[in-house]
N, C-alpha and C positions, 0 to 999 in steps of 0.2 A: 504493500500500500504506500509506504511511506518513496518509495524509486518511485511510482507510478505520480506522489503529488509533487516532486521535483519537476519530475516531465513536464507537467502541465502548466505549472507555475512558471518555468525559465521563464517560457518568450515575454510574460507579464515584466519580470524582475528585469530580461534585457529590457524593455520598451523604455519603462520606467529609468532605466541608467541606475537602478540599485534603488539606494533609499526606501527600504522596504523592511517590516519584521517580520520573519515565520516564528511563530509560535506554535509550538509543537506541546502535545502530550504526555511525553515519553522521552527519556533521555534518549534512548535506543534512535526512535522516528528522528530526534534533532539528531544524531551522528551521522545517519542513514541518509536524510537533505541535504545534511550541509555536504556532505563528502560526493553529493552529486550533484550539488551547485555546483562546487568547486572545479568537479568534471566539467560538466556543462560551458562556463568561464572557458577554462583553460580549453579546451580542445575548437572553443568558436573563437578563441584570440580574443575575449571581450576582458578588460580592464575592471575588475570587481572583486571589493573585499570582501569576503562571507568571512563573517566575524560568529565567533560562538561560542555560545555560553561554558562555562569553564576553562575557555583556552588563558582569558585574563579576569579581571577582578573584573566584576559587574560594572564598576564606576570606569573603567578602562573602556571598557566597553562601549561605552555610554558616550563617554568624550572623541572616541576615533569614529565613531558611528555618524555622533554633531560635525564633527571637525572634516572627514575626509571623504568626499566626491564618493559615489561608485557603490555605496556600502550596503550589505545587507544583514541583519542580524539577526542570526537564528537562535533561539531560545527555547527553554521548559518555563513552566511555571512560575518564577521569579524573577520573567517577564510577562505578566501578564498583565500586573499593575503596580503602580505605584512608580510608571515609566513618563516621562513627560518630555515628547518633542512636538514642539510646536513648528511650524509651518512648513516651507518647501521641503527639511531635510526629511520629512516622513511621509508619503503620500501611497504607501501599500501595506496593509496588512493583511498576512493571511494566515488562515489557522487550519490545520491538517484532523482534528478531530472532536467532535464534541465534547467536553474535557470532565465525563461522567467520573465519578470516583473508582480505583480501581474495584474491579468485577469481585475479588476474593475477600472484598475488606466486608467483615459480616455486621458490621451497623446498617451498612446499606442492602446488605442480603435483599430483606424484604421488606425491602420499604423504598422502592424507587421511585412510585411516585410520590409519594410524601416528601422525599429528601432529596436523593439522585438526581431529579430534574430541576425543583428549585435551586438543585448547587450549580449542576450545568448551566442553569439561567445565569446565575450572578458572575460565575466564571468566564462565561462566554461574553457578556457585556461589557465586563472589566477588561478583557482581552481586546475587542472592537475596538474598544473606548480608549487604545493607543492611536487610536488612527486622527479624531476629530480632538484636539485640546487645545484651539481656538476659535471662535468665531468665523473666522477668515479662512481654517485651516479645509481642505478637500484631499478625496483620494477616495481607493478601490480595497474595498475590503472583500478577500474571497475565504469562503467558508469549502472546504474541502469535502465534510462529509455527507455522502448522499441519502445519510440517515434522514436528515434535515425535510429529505419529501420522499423518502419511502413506507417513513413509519411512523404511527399513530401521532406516538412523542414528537416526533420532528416538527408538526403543524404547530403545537402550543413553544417550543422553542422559538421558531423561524417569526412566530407574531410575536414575541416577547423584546425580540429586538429594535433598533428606533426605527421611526419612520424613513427609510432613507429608499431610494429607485432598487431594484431587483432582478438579476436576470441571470439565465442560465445561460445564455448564447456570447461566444467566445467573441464575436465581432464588435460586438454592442459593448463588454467590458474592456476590449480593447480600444475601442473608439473613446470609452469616458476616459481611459488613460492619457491619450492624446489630446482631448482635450485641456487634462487638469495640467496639458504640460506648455499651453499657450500662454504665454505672458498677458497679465493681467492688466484692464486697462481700466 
């Protein structure tokens, strides 16, 4: 799964020139990404940092991500909030899987709907919600998992999140990319 949402993601992260967070699930899913961005970069000749999580200090991170051109930074959960880039340098976010608690932990046994999905809500919002942290700020948030509209759960998720446009079609999010990369007038 995780090779399959690199693939799909590249041409997004090239359009964009980087400037992007994957936020991933699973440390496993971030090694798995980043080490096929990094393919992906290197074998097209394209100029891009895949920065990620544990390689430096979080706040390392954080500053060569603000500071240098090209960048993409792929993270687990201690990016999903509490991250603040405001304008041009962030304009992609994209998350690889509904970020449900793990399946073996037995508080959540049985009790998914009660718990399971209002935690996926607030985690997945917290996650989005690196994308808009100002007024002025725009971009393409792409959600990976296609639990989102094949299962019951996915409908009360997918409306939980803000109002913002919608689509599954790869031309139309590529076109909003293009657009968010027009100078503003």
């Amino acid at each position: 799964f995780s090779n399959e949402v690199a693939k799909r993601i590249w041409p997004f992260i090239k359009k964009n020139k980087g400037r992007a967070f994957v936020l991933c699930t699973t440390l496993r899913a971030m090694e798995v990404i980043s080490e096929a961005l990094r393919y992906f970069a290197e074998t097209e000749g394209v100029s891009m940092n895949i920065l990620v999580q544990n390689e430096q200090s979080k706040q390392e991170l954080l500053r060569r991500f603000r500071s240098e051109e090209n960048s993409v930074l792929v993270g687990s959960m201690s990016f999903w909030e509490g991250v603040d880039i405001k304008g041009d340098a962030l304009s992609l976010v994209v998350i690889d899987k509904i970020p449900f608690p793990p399946p073996d932990d037995p508080v959540f046994e049985n009790s998914f709907n009660e718990i399971s999905i209002p935690e996926a809500i607030m985690l997945l919002k917290q996650g989005a919600g690196r994308l808009i942290r100002d007024e002025k700020d725009e971009g393409l948030l792409i959600l990976c998992d296609n639990r989102l509209l094949s299962k019951g759960y996915g409908t009360k998720i997918w409306k939980s999140l803000p109002d913002f446009a919608r689509t599954k079609v790869f031309d139309t999010a590529m076109n909003f990319l293009e657009r968010c990369q027009e100078p503003r007038g």
